[in-house]
KEKE-3310 file (N, C-alpha, C; in steps of 0.2 Angstrom, whole numbers, plus 5000, padded with zeros to 4 digits):
npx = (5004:5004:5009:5011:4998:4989:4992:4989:4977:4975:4979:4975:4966:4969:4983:4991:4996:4994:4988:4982:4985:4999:4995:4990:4993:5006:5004:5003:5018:5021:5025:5024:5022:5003:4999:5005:5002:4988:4990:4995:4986:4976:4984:4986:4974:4967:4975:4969:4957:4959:4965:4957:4948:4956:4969:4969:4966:4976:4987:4990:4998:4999:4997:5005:5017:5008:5002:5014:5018:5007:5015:5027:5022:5019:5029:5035:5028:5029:5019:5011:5008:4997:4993:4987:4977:4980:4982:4978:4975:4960:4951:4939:4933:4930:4923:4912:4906:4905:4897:4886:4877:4879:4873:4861:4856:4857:4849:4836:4837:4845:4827:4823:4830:4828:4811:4812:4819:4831:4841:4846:4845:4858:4870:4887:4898:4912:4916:4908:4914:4929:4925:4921:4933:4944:4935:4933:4950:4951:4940:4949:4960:4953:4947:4960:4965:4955:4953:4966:4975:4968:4958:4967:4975:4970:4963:4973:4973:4961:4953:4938:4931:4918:4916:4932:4927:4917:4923:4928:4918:4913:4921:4924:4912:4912:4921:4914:4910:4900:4892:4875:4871:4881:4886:4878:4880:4892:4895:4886:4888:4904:4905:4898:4909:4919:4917:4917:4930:4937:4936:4940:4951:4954:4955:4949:4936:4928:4932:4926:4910:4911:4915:4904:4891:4894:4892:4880:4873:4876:4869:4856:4852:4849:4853:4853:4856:4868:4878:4887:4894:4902:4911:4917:4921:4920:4907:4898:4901:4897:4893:4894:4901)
npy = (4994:5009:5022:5035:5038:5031:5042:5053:5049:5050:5061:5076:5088:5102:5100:5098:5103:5117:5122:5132:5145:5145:5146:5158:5176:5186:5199:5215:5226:5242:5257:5269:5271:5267:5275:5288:5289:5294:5306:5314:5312:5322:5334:5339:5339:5348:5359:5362:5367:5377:5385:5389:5397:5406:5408:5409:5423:5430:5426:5421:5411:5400:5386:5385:5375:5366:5357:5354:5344:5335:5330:5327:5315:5306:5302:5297:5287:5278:5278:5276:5280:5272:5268:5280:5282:5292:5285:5278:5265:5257:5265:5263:5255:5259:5273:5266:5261:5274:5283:5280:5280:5295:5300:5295:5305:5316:5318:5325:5336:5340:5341:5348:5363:5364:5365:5377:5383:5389:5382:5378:5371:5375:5379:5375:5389:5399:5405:5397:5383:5387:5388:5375:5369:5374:5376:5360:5356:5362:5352:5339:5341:5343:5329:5323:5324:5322:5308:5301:5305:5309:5298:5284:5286:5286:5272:5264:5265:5262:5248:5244:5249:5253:5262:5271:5277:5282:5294:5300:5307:5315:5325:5331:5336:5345:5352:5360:5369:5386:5384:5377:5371:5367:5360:5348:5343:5338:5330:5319:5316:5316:5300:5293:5293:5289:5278:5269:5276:5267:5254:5254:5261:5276:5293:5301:5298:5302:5318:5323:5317:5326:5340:5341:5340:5352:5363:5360:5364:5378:5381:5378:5382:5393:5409:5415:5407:5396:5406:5412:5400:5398:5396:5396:5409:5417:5414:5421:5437:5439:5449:5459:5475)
npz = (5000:4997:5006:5007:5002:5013:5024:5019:5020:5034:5041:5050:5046:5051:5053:5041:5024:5021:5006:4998:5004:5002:4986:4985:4977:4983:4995:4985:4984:4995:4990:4999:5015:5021:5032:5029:5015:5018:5024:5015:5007:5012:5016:5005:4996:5007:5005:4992:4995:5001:4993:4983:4992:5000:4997:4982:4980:4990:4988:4972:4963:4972:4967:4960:4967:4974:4965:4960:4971:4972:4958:4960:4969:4960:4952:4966:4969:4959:4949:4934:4914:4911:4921:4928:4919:4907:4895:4881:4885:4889:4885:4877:4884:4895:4890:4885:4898:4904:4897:4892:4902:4908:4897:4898:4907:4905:4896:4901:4905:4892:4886:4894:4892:4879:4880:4885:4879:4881:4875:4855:4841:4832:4820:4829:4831:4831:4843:4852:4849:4856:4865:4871:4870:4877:4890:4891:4892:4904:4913:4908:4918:4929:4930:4931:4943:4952:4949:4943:4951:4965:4968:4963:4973:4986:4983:4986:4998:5004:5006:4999:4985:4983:4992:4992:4980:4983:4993:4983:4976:4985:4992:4978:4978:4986:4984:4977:4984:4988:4978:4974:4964:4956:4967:4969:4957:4952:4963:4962:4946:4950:4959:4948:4939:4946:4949:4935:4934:4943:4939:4925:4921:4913:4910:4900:4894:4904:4905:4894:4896:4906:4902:4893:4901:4910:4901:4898:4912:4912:4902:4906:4919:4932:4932:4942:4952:4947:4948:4937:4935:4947:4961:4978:4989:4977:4971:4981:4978:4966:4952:4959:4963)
capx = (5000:5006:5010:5008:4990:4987:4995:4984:4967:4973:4983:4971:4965:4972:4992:4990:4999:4990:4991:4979:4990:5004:4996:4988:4997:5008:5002:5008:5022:5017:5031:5025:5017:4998:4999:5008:4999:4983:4992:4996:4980:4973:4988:4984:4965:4966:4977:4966:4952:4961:4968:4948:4944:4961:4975:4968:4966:4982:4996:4989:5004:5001:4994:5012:5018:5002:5005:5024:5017:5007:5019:5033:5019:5017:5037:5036:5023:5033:5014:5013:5002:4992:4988:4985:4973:4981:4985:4973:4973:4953:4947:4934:4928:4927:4917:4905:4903:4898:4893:4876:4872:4878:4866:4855:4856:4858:4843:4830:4843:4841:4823:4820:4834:4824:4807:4812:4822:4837:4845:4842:4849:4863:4877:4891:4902:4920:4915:4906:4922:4932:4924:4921:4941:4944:4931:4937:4955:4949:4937:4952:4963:4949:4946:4967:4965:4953:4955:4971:4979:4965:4957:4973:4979:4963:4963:4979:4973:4954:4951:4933:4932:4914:4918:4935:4923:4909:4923:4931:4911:4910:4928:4924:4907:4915:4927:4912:4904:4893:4888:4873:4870:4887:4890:4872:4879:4900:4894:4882:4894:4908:4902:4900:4915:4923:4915:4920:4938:4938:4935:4941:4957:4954:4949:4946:4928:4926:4934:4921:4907:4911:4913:4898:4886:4896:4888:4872:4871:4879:4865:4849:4852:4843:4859:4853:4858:4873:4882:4891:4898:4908:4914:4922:4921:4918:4899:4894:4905:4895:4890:4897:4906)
capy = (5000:5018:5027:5044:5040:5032:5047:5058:5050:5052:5068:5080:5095:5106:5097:5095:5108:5123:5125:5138:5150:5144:5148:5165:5178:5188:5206:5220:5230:5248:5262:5272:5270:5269:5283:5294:5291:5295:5312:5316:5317:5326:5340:5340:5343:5353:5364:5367:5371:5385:5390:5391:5401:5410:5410:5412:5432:5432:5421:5416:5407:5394:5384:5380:5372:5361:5354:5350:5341:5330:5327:5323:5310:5303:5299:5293:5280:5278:5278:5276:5283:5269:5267:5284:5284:5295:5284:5275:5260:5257:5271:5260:5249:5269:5276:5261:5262:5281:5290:5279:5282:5302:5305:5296:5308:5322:5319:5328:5343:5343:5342:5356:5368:5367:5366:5383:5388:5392:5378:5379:5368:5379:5376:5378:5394:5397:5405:5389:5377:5388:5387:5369:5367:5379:5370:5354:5357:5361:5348:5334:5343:5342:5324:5321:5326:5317:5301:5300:5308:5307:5290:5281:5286:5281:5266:5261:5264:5261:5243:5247:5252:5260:5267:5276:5281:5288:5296:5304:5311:5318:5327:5334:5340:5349:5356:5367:5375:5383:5381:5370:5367:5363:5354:5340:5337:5335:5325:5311:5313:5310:5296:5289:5295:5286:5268:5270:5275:5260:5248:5254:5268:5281:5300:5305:5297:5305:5325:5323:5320:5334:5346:5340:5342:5359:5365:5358:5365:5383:5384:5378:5380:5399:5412:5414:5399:5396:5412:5409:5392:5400:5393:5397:5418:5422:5413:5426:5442:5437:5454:5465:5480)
capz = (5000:4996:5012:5006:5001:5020:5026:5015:5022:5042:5041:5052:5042:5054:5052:5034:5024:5016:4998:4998:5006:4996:4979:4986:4975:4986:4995:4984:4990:4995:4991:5004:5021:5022:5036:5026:5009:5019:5026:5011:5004:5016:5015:4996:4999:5010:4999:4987:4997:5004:4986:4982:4998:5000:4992:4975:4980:4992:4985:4965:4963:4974:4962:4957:4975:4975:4958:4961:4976:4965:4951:4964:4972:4954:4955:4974:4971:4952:4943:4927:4912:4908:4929:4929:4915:4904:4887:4876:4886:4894:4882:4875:4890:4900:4887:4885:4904:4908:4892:4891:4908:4907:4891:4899:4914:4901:4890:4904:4902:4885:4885:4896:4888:4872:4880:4888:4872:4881:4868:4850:4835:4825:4822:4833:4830:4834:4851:4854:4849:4860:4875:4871:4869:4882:4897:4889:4895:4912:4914:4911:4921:4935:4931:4932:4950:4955:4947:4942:4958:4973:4967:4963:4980:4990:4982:4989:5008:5004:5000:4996:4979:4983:4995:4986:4976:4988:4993:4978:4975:4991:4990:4973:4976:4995:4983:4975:4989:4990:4973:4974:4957:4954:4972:4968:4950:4954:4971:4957:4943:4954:4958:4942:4933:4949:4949:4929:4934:4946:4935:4919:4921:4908:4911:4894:4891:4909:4902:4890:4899:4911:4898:4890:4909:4912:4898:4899:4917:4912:4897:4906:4925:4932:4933:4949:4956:4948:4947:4933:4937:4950:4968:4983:4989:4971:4972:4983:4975:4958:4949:4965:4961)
cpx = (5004:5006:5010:5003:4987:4989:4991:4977:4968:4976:4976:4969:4969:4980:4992:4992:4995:4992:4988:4982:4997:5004:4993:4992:5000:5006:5007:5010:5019:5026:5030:5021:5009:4995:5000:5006:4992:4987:4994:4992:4976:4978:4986:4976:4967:4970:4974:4962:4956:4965:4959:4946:4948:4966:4973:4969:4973:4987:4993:4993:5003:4999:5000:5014:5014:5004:5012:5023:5015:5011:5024:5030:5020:5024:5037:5034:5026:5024:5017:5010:4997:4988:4984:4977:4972:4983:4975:4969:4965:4950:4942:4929:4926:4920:4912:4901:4899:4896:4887:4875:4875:4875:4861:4851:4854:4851:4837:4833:4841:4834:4819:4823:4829:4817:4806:4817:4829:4843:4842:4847:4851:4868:4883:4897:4907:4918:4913:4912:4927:4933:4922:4929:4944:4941:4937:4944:4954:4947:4942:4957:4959:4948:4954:4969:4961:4951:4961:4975:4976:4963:4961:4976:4974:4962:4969:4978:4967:4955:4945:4932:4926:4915:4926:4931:4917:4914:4928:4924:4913:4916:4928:4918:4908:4919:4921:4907:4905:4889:4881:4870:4875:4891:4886:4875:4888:4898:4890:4888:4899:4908:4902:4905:4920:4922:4918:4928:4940:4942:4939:4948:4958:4951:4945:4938:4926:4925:4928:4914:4904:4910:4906:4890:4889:4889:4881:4869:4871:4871:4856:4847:4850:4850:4859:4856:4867:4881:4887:4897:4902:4907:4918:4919:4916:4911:4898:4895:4902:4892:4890:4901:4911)
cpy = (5006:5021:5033:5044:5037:5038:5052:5058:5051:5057:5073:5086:5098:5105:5095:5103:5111:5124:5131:5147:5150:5147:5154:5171:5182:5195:5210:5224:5239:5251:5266:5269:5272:5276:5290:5297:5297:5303:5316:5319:5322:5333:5342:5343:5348:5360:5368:5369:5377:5390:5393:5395:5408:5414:5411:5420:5434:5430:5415:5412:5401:5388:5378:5374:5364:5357:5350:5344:5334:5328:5322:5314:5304:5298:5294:5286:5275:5272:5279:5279:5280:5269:5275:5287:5289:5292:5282:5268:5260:5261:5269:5258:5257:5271:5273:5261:5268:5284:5287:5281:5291:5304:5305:5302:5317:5323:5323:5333:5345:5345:5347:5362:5370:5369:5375:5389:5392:5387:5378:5374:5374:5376:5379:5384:5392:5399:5398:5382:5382:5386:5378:5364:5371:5374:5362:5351:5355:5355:5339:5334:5341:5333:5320:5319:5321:5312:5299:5301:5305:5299:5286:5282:5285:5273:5260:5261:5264:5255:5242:5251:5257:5263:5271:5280:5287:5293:5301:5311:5313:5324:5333:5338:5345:5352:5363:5370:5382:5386:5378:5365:5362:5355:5347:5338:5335:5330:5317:5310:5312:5304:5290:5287:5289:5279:5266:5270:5269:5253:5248:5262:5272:5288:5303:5304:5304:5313:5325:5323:5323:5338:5348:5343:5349:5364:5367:5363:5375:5384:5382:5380:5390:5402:5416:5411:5399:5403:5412:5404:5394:5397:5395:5404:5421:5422:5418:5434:5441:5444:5460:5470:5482)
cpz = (5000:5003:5013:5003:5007:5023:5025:5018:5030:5045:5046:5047:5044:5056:5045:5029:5019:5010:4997:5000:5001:4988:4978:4983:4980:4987:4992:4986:4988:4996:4995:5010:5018:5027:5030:5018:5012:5023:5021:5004:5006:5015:5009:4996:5002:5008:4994:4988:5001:4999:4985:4986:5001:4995:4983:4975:4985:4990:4978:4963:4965:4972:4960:4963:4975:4970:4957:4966:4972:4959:4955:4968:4967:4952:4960:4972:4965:4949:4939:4920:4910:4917:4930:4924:4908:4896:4885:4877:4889:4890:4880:4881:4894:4898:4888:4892:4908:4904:4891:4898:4910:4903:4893:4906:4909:4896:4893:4903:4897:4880:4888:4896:4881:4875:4885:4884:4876:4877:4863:4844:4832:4825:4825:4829:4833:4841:4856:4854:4854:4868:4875:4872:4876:4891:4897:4891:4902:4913:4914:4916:4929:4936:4933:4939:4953:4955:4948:4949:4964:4974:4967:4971:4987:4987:4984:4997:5009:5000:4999:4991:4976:4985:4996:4983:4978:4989:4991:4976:4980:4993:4984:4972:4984:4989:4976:4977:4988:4983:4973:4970:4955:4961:4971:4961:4950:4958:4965:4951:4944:4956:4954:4939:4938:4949:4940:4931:4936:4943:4928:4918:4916:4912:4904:4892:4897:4907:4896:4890:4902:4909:4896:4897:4910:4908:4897:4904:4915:4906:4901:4916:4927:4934:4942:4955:4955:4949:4943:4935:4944:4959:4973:4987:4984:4969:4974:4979:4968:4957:4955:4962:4969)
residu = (UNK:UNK:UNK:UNK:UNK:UNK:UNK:UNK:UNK:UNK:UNK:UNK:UNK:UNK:UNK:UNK:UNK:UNK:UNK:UNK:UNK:UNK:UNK:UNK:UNK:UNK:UNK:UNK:UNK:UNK:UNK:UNK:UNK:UNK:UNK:UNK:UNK:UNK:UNK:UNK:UNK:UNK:UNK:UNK:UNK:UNK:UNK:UNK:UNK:UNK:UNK:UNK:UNK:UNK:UNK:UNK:UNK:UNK:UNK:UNK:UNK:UNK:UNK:UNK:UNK:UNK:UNK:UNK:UNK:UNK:UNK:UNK:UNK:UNK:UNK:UNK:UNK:UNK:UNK:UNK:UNK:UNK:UNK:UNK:UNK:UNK:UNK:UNK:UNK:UNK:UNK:UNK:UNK:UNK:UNK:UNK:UNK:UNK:UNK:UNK:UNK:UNK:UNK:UNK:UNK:UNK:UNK:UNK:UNK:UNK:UNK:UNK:UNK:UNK:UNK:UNK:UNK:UNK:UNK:UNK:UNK:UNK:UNK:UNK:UNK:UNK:UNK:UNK:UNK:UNK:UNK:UNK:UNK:UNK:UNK:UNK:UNK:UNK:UNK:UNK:UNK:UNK:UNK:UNK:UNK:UNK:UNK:UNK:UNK:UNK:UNK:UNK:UNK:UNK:UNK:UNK:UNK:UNK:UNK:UNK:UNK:UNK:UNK:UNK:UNK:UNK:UNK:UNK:UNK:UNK:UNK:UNK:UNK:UNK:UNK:UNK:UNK:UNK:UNK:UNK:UNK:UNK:UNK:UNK:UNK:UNK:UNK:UNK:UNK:UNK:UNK:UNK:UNK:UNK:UNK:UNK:UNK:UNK:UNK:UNK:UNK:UNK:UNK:UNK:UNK:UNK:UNK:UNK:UNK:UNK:UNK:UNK:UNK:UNK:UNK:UNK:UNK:UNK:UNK:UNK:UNK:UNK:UNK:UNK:UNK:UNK:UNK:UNK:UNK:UNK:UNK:UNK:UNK:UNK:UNK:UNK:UNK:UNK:UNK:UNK:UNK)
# end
């Protein structure tokens, strides 16, 4: 008889040697401390909330400071540009993921811009493609941040991947107080844009449509409300002399 197949049937379970550990692939290594990632985004945050509130009108510069901060992180961590969402890769699967379900977010928008005739089919002018290229920029700039930057680095000290995401929306819609057009529709399309990052690392579907909702909201939403897009201080100071 085979004695390493007696062996086999009276082995206890619990003296019997784990394969399943064995063939678990190994925890990946973290370049920096979890503490320190999570300090870091906090210092970062909280930087731009005080560029928005502050320093924009006492020290506009600091804009650069902040930015150096993030690029040097982008180094530290030695990101890449497909993790970060910057090339070509995932461009397809992204799209497929949020632009049916931002049209379809967008199609009441556009039904009630025309049924109130503040949109009208023409064709677009150069004004029109400017501010569309112009926004455009911003928008993936804004998505770079808090995808590329904040998400990527809450995904490394949050293993929760909704909740990363809840709380990239929650982050992104606090960074447009006290807007409240702009803080309800960054806080749901945060959200989106973020469970789409998660899953599928592109910004570009995302800058797209950002751009696209900007617009929407800037053309149908009561200038009352939003004061021309604007955030921070300057929300109140809107048409003040």
């Amino acid at each position: 008889m085979d004695m390493r197949a007696f062996v086999s049937t009276v082995t206890p379970v619990s003296e019997a040697p784990s394969t399943v550990a064995s063939s678990a692939p190994p925890a990946p290594a973290r370049t920096v401390p979890q503490v320190a990632t999570t300090l870091e985004l906090l210092l970062v945050y909280s930087g731009i909330l005080l560029y928005i509130w502050r320093w924009q009108t006492t020290h506009p510069r600091a804009w650069a400071p902040l930015l150096a901060v993030v690029l040097l992180s982008h180094v530290a961590h030695g990101d890449t540009a497909p993790k970060l969402g910057l090339t070509t890769v995932e461009l397809r699967a992204n799209a497929e993921a949020v632009l049916p379900v931002m049209a379809a977010l967008y199609l009441p928008l556009f039904a009630y811009g025309f049924a109130r005739h503040t949109l009208t089919l023409v064709a677009p002018g150069t004004q029109t493609l400017e501010w569309f290229t112009s926004y455009g920029l911003w928008a993936a700039f804004q998505q770079y941040l808090a995808q590329s930057y904040f998400h990527n680095r809450l995904m490394s000290v949050v293993r929760s991947r909704r909740l990363s995401s809840l709380l990239v929306a929650i982050m992104f819609g606090a960074a447009h107080i006290p807007n409240p057009v702009l803080m309800a529709a960054t806080t749901i399309g945060g959200l989106i844009f973020s469970e789409a990052f998660a899953r599928h690392r592109n910004i570009w579907p995302l800058a797209l449509a950002h751009t696209a909702g900007a617009f929407l909201i800037a053309a149908v939403a009561p200038a009352s409300l939003i004061h021309n897009m604007r955030v921070g201080p300057g929300y109140y100071f809107y048409r003040m002399r």
